[in-house]
N, CA, C and O atoms as a GROMACS GRO file, in nm:
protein
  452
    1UNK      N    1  -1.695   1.881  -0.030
    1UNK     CA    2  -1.646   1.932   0.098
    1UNK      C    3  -1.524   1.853   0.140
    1UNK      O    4  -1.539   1.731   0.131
    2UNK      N    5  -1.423   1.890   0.178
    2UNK     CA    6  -1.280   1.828   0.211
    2UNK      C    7  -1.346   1.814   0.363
    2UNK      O    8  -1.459   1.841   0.403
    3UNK      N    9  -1.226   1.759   0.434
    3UNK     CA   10  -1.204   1.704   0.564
    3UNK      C   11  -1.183   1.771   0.663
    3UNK      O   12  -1.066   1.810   0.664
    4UNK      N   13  -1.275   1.823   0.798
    4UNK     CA   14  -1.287   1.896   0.886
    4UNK      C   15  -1.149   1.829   0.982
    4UNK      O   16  -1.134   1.713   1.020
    5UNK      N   17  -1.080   1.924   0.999
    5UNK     CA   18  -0.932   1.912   1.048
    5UNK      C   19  -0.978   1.978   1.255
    5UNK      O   20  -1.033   2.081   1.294
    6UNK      N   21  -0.928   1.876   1.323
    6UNK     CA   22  -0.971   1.899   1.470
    6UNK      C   23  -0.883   1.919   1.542
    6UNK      O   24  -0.789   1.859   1.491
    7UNK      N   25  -0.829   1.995   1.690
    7UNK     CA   26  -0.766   1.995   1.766
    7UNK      C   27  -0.817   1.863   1.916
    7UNK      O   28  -0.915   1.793   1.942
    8UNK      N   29  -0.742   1.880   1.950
    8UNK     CA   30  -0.751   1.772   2.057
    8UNK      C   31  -0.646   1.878   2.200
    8UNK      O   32  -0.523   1.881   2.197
    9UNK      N   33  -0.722   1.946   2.302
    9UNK     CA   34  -0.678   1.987   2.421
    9UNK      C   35  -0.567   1.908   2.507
    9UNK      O   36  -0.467   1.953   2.564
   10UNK      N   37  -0.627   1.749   2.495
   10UNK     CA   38  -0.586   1.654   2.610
   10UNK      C   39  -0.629   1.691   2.726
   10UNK      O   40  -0.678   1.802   2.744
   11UNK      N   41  -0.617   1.610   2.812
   11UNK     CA   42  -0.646   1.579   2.966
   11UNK      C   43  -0.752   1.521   2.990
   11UNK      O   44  -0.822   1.491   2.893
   12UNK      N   45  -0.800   1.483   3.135
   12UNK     CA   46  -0.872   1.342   3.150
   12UNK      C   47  -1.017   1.393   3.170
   12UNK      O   48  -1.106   1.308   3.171
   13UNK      N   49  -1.055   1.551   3.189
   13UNK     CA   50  -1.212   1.564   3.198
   13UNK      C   51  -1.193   1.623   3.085
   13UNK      O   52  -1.094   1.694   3.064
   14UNK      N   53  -1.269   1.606   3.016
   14UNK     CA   54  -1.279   1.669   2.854
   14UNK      C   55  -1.468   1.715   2.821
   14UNK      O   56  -1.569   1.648   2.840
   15UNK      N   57  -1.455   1.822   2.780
   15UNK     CA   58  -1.617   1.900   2.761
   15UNK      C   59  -1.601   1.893   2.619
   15UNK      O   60  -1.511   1.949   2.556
   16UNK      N   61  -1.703   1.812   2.567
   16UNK     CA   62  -1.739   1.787   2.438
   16UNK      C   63  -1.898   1.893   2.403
   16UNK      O   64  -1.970   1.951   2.484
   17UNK      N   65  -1.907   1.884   2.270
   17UNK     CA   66  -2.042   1.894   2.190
   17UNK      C   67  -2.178   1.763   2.190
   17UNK      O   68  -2.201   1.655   2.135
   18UNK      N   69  -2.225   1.834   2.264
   18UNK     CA   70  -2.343   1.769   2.316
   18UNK      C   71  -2.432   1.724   2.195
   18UNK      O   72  -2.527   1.647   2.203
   19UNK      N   73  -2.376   1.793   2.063
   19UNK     CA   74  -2.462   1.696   1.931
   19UNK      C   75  -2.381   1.601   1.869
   19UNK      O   76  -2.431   1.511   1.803
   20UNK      N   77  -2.232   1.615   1.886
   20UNK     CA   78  -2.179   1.530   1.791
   20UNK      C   79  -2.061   1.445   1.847
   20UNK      O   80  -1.997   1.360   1.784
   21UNK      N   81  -2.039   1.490   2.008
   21UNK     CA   82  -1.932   1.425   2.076
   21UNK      C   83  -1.807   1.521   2.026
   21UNK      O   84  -1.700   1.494   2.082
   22UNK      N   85  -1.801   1.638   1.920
   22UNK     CA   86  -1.634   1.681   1.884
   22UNK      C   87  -1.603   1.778   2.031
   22UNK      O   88  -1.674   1.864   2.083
   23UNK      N   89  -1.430   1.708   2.086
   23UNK     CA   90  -1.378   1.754   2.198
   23UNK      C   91  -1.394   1.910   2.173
   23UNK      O   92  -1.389   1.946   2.055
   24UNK      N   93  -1.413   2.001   2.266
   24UNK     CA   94  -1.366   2.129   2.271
   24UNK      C   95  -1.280   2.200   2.413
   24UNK      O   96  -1.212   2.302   2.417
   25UNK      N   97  -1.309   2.119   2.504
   25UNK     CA   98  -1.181   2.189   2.574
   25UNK      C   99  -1.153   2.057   2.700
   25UNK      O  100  -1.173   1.936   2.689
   26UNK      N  101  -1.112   2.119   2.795
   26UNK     CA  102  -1.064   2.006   2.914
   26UNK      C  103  -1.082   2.079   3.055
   26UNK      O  104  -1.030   2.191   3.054
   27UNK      N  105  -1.130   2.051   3.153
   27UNK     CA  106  -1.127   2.066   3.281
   27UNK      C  107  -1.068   2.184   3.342
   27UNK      O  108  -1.116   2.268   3.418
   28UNK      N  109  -0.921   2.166   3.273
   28UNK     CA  110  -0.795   2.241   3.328
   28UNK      C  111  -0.840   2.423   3.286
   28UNK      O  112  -0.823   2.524   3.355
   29UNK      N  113  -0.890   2.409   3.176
   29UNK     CA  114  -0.914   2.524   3.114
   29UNK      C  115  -1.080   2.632   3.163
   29UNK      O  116  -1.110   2.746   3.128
   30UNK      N  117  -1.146   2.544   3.244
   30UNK     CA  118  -1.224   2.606   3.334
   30UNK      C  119  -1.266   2.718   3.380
   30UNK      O  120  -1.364   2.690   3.449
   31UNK      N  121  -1.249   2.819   3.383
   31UNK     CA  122  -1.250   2.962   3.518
   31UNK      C  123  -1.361   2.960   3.576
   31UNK      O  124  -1.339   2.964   3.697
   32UNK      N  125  -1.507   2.954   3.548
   32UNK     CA  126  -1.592   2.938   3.622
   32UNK      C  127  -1.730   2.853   3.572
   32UNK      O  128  -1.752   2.839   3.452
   33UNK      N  129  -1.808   2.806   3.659
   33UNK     CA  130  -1.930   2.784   3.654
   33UNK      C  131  -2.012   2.852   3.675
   33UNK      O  132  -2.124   2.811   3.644
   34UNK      N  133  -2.005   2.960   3.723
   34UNK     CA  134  -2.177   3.099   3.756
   34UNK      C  135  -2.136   3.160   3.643
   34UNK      O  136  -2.048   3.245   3.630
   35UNK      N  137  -2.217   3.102   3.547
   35UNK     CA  138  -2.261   3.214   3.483
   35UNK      C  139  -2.449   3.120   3.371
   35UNK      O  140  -2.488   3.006   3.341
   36UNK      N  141  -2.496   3.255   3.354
   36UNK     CA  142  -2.620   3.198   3.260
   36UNK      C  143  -2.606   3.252   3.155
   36UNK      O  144  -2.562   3.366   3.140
   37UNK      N  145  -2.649   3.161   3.053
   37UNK     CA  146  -2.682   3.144   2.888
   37UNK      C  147  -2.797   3.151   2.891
   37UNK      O  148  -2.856   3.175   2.997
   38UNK      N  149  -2.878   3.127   2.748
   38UNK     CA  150  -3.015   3.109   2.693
   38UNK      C  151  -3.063   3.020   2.721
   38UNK      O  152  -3.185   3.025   2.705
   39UNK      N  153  -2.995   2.858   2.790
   39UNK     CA  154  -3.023   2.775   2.788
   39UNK      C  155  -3.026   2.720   2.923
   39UNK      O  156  -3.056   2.603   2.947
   40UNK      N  157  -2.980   2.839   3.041
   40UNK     CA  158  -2.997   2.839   3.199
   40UNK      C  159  -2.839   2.875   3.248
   40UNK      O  160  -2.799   2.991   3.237
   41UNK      N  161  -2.744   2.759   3.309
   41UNK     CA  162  -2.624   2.728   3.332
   41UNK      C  163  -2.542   2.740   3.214
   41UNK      O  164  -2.595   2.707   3.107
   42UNK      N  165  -2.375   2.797   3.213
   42UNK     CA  166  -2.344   2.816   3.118
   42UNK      C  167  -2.144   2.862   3.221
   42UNK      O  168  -2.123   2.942   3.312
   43UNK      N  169  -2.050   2.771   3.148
   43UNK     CA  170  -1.914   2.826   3.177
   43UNK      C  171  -1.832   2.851   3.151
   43UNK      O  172  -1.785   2.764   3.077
   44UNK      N  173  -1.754   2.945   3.168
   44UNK     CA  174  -1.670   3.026   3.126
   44UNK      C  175  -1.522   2.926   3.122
   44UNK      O  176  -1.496   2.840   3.206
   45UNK      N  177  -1.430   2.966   2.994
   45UNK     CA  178  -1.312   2.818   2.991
   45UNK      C  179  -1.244   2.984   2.895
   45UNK      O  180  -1.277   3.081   2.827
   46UNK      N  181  -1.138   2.920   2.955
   46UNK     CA  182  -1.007   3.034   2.915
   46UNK      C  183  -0.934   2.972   2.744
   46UNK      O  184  -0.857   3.052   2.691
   47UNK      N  185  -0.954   2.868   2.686
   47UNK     CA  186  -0.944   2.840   2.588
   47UNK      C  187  -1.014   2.730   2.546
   47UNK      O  188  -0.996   2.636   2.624
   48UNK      N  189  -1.100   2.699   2.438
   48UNK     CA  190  -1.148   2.609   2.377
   48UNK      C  191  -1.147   2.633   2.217
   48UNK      O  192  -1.140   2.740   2.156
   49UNK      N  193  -1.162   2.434   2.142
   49UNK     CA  194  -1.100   2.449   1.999
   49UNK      C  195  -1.191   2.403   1.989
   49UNK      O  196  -1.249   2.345   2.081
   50UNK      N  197  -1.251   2.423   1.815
   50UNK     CA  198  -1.289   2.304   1.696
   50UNK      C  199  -1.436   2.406   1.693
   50UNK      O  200  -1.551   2.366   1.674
   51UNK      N  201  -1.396   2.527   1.714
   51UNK     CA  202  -1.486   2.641   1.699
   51UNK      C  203  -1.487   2.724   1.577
   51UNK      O  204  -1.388   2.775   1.524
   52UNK      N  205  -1.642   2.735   1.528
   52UNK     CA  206  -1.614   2.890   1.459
   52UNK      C  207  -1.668   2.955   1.507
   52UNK      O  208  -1.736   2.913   1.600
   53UNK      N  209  -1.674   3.156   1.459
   53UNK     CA  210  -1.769   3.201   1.515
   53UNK      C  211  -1.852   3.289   1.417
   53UNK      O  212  -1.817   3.316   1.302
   54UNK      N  213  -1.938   3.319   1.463
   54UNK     CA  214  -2.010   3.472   1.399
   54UNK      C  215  -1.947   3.630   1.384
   54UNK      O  216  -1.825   3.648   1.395
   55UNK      N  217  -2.029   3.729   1.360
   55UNK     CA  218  -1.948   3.866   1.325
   55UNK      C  219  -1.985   3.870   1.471
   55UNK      O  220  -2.066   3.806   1.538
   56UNK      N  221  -1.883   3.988   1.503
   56UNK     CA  222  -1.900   4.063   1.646
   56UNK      C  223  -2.050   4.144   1.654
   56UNK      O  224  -2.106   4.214   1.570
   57UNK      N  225  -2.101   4.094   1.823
   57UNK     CA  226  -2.279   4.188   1.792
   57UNK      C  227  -2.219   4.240   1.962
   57UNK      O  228  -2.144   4.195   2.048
   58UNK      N  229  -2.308   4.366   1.943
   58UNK     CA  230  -2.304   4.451   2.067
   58UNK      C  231  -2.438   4.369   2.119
   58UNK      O  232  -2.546   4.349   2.063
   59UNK      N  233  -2.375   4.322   2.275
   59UNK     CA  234  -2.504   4.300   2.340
   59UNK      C  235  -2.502   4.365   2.472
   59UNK      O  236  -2.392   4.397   2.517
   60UNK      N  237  -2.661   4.402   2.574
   60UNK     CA  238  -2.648   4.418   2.682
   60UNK      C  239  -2.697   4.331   2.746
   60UNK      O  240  -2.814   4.297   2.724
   61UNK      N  241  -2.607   4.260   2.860
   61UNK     CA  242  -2.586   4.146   2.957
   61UNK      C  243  -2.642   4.181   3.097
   61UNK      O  244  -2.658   4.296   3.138
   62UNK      N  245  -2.666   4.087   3.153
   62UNK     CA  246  -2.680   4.090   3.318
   62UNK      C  247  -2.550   4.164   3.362
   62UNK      O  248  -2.569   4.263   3.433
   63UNK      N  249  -2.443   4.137   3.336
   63UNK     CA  250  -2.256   4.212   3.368
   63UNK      C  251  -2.254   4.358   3.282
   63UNK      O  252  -2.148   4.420   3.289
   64UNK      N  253  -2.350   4.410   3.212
   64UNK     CA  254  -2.297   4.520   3.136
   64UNK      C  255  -2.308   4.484   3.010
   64UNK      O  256  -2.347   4.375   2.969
   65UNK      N  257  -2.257   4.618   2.919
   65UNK     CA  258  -2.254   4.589   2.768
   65UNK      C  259  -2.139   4.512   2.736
   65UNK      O  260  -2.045   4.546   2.809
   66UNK      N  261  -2.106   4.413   2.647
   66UNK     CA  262  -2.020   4.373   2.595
   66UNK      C  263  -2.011   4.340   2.429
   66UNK      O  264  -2.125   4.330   2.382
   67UNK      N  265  -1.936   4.327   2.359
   67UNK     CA  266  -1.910   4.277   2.205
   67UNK      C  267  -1.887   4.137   2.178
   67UNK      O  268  -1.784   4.081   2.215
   68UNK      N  269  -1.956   4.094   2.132
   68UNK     CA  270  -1.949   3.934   2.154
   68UNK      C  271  -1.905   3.882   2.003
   68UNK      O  272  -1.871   3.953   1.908
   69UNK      N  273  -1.918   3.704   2.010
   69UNK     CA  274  -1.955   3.652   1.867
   69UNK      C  275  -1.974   3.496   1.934
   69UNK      O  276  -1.906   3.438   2.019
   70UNK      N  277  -2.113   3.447   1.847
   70UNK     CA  278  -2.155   3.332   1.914
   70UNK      C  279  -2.068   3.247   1.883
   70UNK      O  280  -1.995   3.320   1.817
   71UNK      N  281  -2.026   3.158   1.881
   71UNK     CA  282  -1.943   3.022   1.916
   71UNK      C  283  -2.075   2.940   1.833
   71UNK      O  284  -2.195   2.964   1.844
   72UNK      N  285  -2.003   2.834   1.745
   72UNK     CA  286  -2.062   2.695   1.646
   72UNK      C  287  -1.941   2.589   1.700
   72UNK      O  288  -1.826   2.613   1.738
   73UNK      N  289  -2.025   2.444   1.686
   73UNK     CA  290  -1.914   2.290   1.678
   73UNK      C  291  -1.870   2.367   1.552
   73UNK      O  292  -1.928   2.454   1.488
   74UNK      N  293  -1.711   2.289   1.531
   74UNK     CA  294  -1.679   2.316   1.376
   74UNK      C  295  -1.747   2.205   1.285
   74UNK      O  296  -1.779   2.221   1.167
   75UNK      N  297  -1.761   2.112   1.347
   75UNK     CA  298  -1.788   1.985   1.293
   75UNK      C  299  -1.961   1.973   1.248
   75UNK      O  300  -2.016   1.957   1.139
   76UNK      N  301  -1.995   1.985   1.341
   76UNK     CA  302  -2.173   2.017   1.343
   76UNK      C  303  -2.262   2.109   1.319
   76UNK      O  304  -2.378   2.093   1.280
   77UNK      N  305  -2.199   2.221   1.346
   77UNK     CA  306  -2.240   2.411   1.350
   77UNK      C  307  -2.302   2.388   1.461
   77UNK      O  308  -2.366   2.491   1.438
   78UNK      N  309  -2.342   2.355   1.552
   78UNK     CA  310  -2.432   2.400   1.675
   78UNK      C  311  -2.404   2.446   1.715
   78UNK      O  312  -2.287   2.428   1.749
   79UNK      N  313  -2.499   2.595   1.772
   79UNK     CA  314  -2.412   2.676   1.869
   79UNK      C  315  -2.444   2.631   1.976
   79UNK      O  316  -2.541   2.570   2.021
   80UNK      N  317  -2.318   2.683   2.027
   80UNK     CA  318  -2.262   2.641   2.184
   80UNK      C  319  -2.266   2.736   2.297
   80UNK      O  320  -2.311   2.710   2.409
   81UNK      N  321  -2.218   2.842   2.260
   81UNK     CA  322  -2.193   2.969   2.342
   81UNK      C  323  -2.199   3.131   2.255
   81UNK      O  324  -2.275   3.170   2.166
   82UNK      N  325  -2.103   3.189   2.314
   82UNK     CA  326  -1.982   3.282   2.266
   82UNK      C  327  -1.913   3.347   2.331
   82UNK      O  328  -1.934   3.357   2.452
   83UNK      N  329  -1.812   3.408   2.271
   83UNK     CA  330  -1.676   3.404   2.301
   83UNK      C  331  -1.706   3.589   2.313
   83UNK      O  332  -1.779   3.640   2.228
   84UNK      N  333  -1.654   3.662   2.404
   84UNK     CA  334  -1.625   3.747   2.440
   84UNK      C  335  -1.514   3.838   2.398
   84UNK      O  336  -1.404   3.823   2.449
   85UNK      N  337  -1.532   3.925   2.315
   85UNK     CA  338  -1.446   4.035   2.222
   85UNK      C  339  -1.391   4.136   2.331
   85UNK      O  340  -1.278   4.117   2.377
   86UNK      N  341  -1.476   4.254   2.378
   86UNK     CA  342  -1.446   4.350   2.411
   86UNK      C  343  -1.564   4.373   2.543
   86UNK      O  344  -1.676   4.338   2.505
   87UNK      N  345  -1.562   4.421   2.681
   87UNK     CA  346  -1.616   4.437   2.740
   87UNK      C  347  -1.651   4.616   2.803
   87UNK      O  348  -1.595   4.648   2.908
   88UNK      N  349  -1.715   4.692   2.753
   88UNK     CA  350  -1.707   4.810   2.816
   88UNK      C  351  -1.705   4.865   2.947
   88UNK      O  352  -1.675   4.982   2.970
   89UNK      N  353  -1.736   4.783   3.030
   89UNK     CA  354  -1.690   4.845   3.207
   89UNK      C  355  -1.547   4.756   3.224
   89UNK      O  356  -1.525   4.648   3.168
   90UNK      N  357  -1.463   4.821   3.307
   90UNK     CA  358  -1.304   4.772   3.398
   90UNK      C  359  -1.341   4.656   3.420
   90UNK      O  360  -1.267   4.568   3.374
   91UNK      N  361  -1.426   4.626   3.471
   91UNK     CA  362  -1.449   4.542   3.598
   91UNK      C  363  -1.497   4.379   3.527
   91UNK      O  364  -1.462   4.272   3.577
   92UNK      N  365  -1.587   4.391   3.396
   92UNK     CA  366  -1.592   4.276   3.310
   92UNK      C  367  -1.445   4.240   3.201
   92UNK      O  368  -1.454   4.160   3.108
   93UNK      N  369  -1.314   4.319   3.234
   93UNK     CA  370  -1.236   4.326   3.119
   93UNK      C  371  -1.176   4.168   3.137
   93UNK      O  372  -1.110   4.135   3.039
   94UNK      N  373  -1.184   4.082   3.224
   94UNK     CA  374  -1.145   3.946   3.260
   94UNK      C  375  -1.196   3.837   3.141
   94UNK      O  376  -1.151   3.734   3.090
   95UNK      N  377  -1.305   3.915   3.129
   95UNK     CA  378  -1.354   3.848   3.047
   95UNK      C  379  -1.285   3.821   2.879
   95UNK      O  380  -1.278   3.708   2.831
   96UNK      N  381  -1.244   3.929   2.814
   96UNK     CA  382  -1.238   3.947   2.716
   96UNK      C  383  -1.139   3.846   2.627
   96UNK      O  384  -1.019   3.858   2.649
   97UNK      N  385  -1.174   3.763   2.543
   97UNK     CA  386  -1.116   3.667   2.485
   97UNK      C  387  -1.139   3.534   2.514
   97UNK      O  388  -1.089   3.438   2.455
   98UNK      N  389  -1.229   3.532   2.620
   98UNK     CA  390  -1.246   3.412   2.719
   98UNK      C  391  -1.400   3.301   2.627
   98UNK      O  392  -1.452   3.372   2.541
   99UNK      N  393  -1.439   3.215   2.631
   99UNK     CA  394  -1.588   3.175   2.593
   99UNK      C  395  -1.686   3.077   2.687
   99UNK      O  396  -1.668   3.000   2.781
  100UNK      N  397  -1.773   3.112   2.628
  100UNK     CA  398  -1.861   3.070   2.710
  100UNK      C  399  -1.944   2.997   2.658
  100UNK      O  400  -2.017   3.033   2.565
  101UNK      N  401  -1.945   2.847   2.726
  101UNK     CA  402  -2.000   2.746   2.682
  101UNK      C  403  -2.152   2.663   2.758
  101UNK      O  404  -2.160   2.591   2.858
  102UNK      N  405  -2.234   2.701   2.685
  102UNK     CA  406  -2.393   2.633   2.799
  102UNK      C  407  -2.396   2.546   2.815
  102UNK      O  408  -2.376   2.478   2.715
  103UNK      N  409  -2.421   2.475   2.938
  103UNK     CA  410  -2.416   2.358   2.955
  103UNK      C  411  -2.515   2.248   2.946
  103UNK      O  412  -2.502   2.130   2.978
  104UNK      N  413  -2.634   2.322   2.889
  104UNK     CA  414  -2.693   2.230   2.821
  104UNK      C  415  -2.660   2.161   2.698
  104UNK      O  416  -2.711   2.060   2.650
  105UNK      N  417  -2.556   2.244   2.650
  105UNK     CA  418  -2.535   2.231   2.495
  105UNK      C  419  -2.394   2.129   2.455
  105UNK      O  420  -2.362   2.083   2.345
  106UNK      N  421  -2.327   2.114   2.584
  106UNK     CA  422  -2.198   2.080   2.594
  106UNK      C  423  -2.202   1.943   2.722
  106UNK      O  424  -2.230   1.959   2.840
  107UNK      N  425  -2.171   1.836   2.667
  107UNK     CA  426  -2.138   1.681   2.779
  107UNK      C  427  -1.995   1.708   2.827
  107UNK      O  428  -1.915   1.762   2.750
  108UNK      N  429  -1.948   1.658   2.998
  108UNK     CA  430  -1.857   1.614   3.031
  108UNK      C  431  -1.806   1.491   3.028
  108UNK      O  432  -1.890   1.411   3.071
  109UNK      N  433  -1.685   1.428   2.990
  109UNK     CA  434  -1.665   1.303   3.001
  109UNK      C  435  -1.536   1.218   3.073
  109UNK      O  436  -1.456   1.312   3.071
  110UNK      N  437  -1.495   1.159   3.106
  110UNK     CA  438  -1.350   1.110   3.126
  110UNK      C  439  -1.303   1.063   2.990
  110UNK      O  440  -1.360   0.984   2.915
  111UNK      N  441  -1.194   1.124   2.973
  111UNK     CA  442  -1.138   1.106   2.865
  111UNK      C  443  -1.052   0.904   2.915
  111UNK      O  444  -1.048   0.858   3.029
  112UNK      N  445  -1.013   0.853   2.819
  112UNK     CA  446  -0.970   0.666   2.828
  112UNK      C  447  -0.865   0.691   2.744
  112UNK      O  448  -0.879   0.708   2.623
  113UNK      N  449  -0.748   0.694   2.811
  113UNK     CA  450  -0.626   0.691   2.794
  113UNK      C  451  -0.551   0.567   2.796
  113UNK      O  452  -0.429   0.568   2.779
   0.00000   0.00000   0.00000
């Protein structure tokens, strides 16, 4: 196996992987906290790295139907979330491209600059 190659967001609150510490996004990148996962609490961040994902699955949500794909650490595979493809009502289309990360599954930290 060669060498798992990582991005780094920057900035000073940084949301890591709650199994292995690898960064995946920062503060700045945020949009909300209401929302629930499998795992209770769960938030929505307009970009996060050091992800893979699964094939796209049709699911139906508390918000409607949507097309998803779960979210893995790249580093660890744990899943984390997933990331939001395609949303079938207007009104969830905010969503689409966006991911969603549980917060059981994911630590906040101050990043030491």
């Amino acid at each position: 196996m060669g060498r798992v190659f990582l991005e780094h967001l920057g900035g000073t609150r940084l949301f890591s992987c709650a199994n292995c510490d690898t960064v995946l996004t920062n503060r700045t990148e945020l949009m909300s906290t209401r929302f629930t996962g499998s795992t209770g609490r769960a938030f929505l961040f307009r970009r996060v790295v050091n992800l893979w994902h699964s094939e796209v699955q049709d699911r139906v949500m508390l918000t409607g139907r949507h097309m998803v794909r779960d979210v893995f650490c790249k580093y660890c595979d744990a899943k984390l979330g997933w990331i939001y493809e395609f949303a079938v009502e207007e009104s969830q289309r905010y969503k689409e491209g966006k991911v969603i990360l549980e917060r059981a599954l994911i630590t906040e930290s101050e990043c030491i600059e």
